[in-house]
ZAMARGU-4260 file (C-alpha; in steps of 0.2 Angstrom, whole numbers, plus 5000, padded with zeros to 4 digits):
<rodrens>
0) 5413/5942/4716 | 5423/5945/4702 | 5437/5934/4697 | 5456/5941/4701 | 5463/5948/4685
5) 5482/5946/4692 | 5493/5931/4685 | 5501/5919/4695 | 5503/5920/4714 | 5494/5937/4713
10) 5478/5926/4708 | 5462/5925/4719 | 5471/5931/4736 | 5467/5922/4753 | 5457/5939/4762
15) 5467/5948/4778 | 5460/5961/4774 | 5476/5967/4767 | 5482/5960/4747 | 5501/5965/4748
20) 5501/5956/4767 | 5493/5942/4758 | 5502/5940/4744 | 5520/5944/4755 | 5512/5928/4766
25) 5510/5916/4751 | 5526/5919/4744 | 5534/5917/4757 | 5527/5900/4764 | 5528/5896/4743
30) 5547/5897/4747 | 5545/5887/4761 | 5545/5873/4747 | 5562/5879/4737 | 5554/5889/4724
35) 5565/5904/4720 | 5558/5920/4717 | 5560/5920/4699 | 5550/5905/4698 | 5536/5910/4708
40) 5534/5926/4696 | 5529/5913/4681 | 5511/5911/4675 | 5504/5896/4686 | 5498/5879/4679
45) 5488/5869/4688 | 5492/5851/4687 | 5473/5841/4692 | 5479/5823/4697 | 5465/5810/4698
50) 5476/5795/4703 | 5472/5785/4719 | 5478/5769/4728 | 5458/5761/4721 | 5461/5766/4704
55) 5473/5753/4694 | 5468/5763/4676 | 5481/5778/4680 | 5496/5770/4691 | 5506/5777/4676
60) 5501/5795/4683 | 5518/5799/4690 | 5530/5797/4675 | 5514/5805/4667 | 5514/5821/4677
65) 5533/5822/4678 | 5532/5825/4659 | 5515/5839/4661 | 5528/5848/4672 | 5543/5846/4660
70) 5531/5853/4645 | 5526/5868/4657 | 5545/5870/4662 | 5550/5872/4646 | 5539/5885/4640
75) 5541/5897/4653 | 5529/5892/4669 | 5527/5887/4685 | 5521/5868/4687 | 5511/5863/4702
80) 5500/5849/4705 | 5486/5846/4715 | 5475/5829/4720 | 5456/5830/4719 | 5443/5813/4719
85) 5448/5800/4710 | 5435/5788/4704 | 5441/5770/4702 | 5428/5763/4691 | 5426/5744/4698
90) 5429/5751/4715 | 5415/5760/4722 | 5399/5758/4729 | 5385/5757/4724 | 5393/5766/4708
95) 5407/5778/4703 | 5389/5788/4692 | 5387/5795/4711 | 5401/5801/4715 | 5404/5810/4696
100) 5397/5826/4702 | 5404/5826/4719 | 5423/5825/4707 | 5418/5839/4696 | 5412/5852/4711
105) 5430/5846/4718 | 5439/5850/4701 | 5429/5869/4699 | 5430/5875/4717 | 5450/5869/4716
110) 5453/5878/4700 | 5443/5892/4707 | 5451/5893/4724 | 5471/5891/4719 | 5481/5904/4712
115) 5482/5894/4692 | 5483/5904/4678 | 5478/5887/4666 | 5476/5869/4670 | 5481/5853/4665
120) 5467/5840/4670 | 5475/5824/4671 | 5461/5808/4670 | 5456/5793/4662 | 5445/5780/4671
125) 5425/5781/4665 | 5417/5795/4676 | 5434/5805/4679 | 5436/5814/4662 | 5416/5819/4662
130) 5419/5825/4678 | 5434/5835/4674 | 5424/5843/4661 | 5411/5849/4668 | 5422/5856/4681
135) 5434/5865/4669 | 5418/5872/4659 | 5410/5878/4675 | 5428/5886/4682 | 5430/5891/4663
140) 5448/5895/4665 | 5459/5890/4649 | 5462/5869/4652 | 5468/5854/4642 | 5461/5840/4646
145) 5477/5826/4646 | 5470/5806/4646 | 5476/5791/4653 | 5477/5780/4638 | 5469/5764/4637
150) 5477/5748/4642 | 5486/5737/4630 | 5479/5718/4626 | 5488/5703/4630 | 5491/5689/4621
155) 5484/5674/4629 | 5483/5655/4623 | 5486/5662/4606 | 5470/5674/4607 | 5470/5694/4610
160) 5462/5698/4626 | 5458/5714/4631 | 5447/5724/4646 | 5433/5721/4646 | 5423/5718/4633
165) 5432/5701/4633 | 5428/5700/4651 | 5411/5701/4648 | 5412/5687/4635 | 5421/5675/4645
170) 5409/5677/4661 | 5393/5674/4650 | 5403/5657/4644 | 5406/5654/4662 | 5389/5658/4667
175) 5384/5646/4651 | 5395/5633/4659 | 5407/5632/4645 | 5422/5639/4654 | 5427/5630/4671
180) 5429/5637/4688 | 5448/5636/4685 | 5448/5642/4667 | 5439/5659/4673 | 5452/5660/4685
185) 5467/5659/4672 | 5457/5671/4661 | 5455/5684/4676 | 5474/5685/4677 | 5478/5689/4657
190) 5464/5703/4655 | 5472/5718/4661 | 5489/5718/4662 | 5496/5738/4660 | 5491/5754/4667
195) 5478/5762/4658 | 5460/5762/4654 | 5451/5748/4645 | 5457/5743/4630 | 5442/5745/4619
200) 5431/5757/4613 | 5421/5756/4633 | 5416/5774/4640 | 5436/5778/4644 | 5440/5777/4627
205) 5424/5785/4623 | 5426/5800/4632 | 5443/5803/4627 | 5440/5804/4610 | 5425/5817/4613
210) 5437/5826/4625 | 5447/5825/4608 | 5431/5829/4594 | 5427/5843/4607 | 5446/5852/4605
215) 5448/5851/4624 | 5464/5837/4623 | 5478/5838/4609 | 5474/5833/4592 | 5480/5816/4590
220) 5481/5811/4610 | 5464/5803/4613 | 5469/5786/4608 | 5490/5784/4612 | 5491/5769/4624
225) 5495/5772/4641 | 5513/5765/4639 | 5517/5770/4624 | 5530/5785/4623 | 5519/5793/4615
230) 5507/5796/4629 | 5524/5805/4640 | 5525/5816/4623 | 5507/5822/4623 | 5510/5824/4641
235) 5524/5837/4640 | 5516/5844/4626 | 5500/5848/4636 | 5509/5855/4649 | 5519/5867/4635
240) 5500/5871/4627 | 5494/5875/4644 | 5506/5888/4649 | 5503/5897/4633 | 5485/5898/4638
245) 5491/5905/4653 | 5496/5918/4646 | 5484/5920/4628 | 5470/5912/4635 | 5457/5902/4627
250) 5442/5897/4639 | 5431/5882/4638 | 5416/5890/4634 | 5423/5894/4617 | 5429/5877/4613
255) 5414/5868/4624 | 5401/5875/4610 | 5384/5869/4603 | 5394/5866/4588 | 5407/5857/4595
260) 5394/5847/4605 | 5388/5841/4588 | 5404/5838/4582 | 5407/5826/4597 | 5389/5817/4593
265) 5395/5812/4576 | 5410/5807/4583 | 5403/5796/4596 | 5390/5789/4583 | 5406/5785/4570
270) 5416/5775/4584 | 5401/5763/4591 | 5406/5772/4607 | 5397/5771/4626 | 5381/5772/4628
275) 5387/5784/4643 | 5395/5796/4633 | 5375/5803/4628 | 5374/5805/4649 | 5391/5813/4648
280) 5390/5824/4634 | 5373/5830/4640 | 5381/5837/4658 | 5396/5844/4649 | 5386/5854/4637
285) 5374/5860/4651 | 5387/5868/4662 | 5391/5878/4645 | 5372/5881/4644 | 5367/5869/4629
290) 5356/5857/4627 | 5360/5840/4620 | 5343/5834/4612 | 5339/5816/4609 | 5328/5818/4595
295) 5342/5828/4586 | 5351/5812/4591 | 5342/5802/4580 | 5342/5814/4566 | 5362/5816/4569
300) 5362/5796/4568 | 5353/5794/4551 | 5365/5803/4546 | 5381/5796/4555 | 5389/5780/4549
305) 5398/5768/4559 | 5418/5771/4553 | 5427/5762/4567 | 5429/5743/4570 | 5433/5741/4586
310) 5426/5730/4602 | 5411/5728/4608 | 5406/5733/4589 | 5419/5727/4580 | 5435/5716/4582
315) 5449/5727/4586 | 5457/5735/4603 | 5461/5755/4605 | 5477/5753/4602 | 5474/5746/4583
320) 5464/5764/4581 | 5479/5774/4587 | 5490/5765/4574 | 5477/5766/4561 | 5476/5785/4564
325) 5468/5788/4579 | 5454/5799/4580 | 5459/5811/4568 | 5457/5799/4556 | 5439/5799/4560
330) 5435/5816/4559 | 5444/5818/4541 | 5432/5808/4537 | 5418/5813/4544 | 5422/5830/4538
335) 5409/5836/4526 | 5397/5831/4541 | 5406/5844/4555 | 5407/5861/4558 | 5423/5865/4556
340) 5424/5884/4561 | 5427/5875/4580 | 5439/5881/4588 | 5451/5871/4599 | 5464/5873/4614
345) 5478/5873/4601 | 5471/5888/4597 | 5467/5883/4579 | 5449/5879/4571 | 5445/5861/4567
350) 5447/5863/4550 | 5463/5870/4549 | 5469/5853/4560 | 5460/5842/4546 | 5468/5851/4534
355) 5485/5850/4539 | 5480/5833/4541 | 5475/5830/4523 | 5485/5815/4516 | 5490/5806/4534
360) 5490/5787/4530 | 5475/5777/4536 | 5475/5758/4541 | 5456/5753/4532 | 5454/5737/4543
365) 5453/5749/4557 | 5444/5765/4550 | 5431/5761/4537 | 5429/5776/4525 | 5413/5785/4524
370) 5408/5781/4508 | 5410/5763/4515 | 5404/5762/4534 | 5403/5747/4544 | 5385/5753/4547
375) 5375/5768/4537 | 5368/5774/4554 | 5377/5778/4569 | 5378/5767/4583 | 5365/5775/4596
380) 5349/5778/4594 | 5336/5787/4605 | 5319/5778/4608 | 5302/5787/4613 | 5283/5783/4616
385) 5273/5776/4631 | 5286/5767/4640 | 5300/5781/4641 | 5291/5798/4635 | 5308/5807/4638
390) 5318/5794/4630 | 5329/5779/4632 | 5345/5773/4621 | 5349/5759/4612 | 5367/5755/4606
395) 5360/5747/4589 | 5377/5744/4583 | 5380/5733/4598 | 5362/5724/4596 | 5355/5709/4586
400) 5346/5718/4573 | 5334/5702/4574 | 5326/5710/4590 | 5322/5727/4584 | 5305/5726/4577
405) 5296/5714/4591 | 5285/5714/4605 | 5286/5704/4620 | 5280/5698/4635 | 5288/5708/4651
410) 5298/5696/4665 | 5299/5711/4680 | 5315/5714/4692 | 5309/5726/4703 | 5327/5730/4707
415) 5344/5724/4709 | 5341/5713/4723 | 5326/5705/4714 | 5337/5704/4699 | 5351/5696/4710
420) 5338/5684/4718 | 5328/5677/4705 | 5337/5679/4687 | 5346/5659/4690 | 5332/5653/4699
425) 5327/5639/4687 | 5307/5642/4693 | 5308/5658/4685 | 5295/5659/4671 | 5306/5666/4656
430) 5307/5662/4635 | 5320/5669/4625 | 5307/5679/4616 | 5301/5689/4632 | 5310/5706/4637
435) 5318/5706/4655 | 5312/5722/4662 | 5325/5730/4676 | 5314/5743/4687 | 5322/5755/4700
440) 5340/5756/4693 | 5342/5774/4687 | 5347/5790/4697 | 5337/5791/4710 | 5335/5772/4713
445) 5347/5774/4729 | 5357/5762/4718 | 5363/5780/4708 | 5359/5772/4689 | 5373/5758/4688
450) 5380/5749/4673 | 5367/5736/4679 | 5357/5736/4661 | 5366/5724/4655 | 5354/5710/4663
455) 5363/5693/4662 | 5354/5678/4652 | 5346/5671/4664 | 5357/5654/4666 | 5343/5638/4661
460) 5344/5651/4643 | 5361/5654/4643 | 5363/5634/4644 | 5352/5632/4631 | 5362/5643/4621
465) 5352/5661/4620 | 5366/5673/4618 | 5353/5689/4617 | 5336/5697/4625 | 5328/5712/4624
470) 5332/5718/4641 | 5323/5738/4648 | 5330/5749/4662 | 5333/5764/4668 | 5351/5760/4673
475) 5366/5761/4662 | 5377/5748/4656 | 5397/5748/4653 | 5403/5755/4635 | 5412/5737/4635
480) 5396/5728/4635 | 5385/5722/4621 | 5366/5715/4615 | 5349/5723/4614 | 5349/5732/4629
485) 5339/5748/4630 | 5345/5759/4642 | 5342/5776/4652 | 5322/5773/4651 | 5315/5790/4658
490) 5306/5797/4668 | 5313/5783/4680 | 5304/5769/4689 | 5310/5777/4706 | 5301/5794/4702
495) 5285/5786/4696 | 5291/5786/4676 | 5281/5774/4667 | 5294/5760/4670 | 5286/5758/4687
500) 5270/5753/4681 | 5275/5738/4671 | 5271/5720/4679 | 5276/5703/4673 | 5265/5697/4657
505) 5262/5713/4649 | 5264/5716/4633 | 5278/5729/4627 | 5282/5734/4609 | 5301/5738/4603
510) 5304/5747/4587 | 5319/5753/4581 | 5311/5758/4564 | 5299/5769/4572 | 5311/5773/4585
515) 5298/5769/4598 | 5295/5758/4614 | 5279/5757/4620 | 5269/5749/4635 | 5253/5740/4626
520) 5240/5747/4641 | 5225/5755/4640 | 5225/5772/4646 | 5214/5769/4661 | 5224/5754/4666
525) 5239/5767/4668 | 5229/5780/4676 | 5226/5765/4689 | 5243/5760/4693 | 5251/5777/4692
530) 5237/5780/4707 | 5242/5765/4717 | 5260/5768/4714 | 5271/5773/4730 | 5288/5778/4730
535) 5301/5764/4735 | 5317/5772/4740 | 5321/5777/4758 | 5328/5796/4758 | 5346/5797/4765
540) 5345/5810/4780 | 5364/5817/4777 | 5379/5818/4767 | 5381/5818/4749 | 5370/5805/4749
545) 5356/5818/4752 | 5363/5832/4742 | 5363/5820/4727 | 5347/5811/4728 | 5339/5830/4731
550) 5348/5839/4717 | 5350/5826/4705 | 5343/5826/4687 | 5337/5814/4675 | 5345/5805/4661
555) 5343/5816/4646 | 5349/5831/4657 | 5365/5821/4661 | 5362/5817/4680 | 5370/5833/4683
560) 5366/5843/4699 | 5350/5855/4694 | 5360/5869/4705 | 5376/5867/4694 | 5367/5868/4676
565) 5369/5885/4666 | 5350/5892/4664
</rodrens>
């Protein structure tokens, strides 16, 4: 059916059978609420508010929204919130990936179904700006996407600590037995101590400045800490920008671009950012109908340097980018490598915000300048061969660069359980020099492809001092984490993928260089397994459950539902 043309109140009415009864009938119970007439004839703007009692990165969400609605206010509209799924990160069970779909059908059918001229989508924490997103981009009515902000660090024993990249660190020396029962206590306490998202360059931080490369949030917002001032300014001014939308609109699908989608790549390959943000990106752009390509990946990340220096790549927290410049300071200067006829929801092209820009200062301990990166390449790279013909990731700027080129003999966890049973059992047959191979992790594991490839040391090598493995899965692992962890492995083990097939003391190959991973069996061998192979997962009879593990895609298509996917 096609969409209402009238603004406001008049927009998408509820069918009598009869518009003026219906539009009478909404006024009237819109009054019921205070509104005067003259308010209710403004142009509508949609407030999307993600917060939730199990979501401690956007407690701030109130003061936030309270300034959305000022900004709209002020430039002539009508403000007016609504809640849709939140997705508390550390929260859910069996992993906040699931549920990422079942927020962004919540997001579009909201959008769809209220009478909102434009929308203010109001997130933060990992999964919630992808799934706004891909909502907005699906509803494509004119929206600006507003982020949480990531937390602040703490000062702690005269060390910077910061979520979670330090928490991370502080586990493994726990686990290694160099920090006591009590210490990890202590440390537990002092990790995360404002609102916001973590504090560095994890997939919340990530996915805020693609939001930003992609000129669907404000220039300049991405990287304000959540309790900064700043953050209550970007939010007023997002609700001013929105109502002008409301009225000139500009629609996701001519920001959301295969252009801009690059843009975004180069980006993420210039911060050392998530290794999610490729899954991301890849359901974003399909509700848009393009296509992000791993092989144009690699090619994208020859040619991509690593600018930023910030955790897990680096030493600094999100905040240090936003006083070094923030984003913007990144795509100044990856500007002769971006497309920069863009256009964002300010309404202007991304070269003419670079260019008004031009002379911004730049702290160089933060954002390194493209003449002289932290790395030449970018921090992802996309593998192929035998093991994962449809690809896997590596976060090389994350990695030991002493693993890339090696093979190894495979140590098998057939799935988190296994994993969780067997990885500190001091029988287990492990060296350093194996790869710990994770199967049954991805999206249709019936554990919905955790941040679970991020295998720990197992602990007789942690206490030996081994800091880094070569560790394989099909799962995912947290933008905070670190080491040589390649990721996403597809076709997945759960599906019959290749990953299925591997047992403990075969031989795999790892190469960065040739961009390869391979699985050192003879063809017939592989024909043998793939024959005796039988799927391990139990189908769920109902609920999302079922729709998702009946409609959900693989990695490179970015998890996405195959029915919400522009051909």
């Amino acid at each position: 059916m096609a969409e209402d043309t009238h603004r406001g109140l008049s927009r998408g009415l509820t069918n009598y059978g009869d518009p003026a009864f219906s539009l009478y009938l909404r006024r009237s119970f819109a009054k019921s609420m205070g509104f005067s007439g003259e308010m209710l004839a403004r142009p509508v703007v949609g407030i999307a508010d993600s917060r939730s009692g199990f979501n401690n990165c956007h407690r701030h969400f109130p003061e936030l929204i309270e300034a959305v609605k000022r900004g709209v206010l002020a430039a002539g509209g009508l403000p007016l919130e609504f809640p849709t799924v939140s997705l508390g990160e550390v929260f859910l069970s069996p992993t906040s990936m699931m549920f990422r779909n079942l927020m962004s059908i919540d997001v579009e059918e909201m959008i769809r179904a209220q009478p909102m001229d434009a929308v203010v989508l109001v997130g933060g924490c990992d999964k919630t700006v992808p799934a706004q997103l891909m909502g907005a981009a699906s509803a494509d009515r004119p929206a600006v996407q507003l982020l949480a902000g990531p937390m602040m660090p703490t000062s702690f024993r005269g060390e910077r600590l910061g979520a979670c990249t330090d928490c991370r660190r502080f586990w493994a020396l726990h686990r290694a037995g160099q920090v006591s029962s009590s210490e990890i206590e202590d440390i537990e306490g002092n990790l995360a101590t404002t609102a916001g998202t973590c504090a560095v360059m994890g997939t919340a931080s990530t996915m805020a400045s693609v939001a930003e490369a992609l000129g669907m949030a404000l220039p300049g917002s991405a990287a304000i800490p959540a309790v900064h001032a700043d953050r209550l300014r970007a939010a007023e001014a997002s609700g001013r920008r929105a109502t002008e939308l409301a009225l000139q609109p500009i629609r996701p699908s001519e920001v959301i671009t295969a252009k801009s989608v690059e843009n975004a790549m180069r980006v993420l390959l210039a911060i050392g950012g998530s290794t999610n943000a490729i899954v991301h990106l890849a359901a974003i752009a399909g509700r848009v109908g393009v296509k992000v390509d791993l092989r144009r990946l690699n090619e994208i990340s020859d040619s991509t340097p690593v600018l930023v220096d910030l955790k897990p790549t680096g030493q600094h927290y999100m905040s240090d980018l936003y006083a070094a410049g923030g984003v913007g300071a990144v795509l100044r200067e990856l500007g002769p490598l971006l497309h920069l006829d863009c256009l964002g929801v300010t309404g202007e092209t991304l070269g003419e915000r670079l260019a008004h820009e031009q002379g911004a200062w730049v702290d160089r301990a933060v954002v390194r300048p493209l003449a002289d990166p932290l790395a030449k390449e970018g921090g992802l790279v996309a593998l192929f061969g035998s093991l994962a013909p449809n690809g896997a990731i590596l976060k090389r700027s994350a990695a030991d660069a002493d693993l890339f080129e090696r093979e190894g003999c495979a140590v098998v966890f057939s799935s988190l359980d296994d994993l969780a049973a067997r990885v500190d059992d001091p029988a287990l047959d492990v060296a350093a020099e194996d790869f710990l191979v994770l199967q049954n992790a991805g999206p249709k594991s019936g554990y919905a492809m955790p941040e679970a490839g991020y295998l720990p040391i197992p602990q007789k090598l942690a206490r030996a001092g081994v800091k880094d493995m070569v560790r394989i899965s099909d799962a995912r692992m947290s933008g905070t984490a670190y080491g040589t962890v390649v990721l996403h492995a597809s076709p997945e083990a759960a599906v019959g993928g290749p990953l299925a097939l591997v047992r403990n003391g075969d031989r795999i190959k790892l190469s960065v260089r040739e961009r390869s991973l391979d699985l050192l069996l003879s063809e017939s061998e592989i024909q043998k397994r793939k024959a005796a192979w039988r799927p391990a997962v139990a189908l769920p009879a109902r609920g999302y459950a079922k729709l998702y593990m009946d409609h959900v895609l693989q990695a490179e298509q970015g998890c996405d539902f195959d029915f919400l996917r522009q051909a």
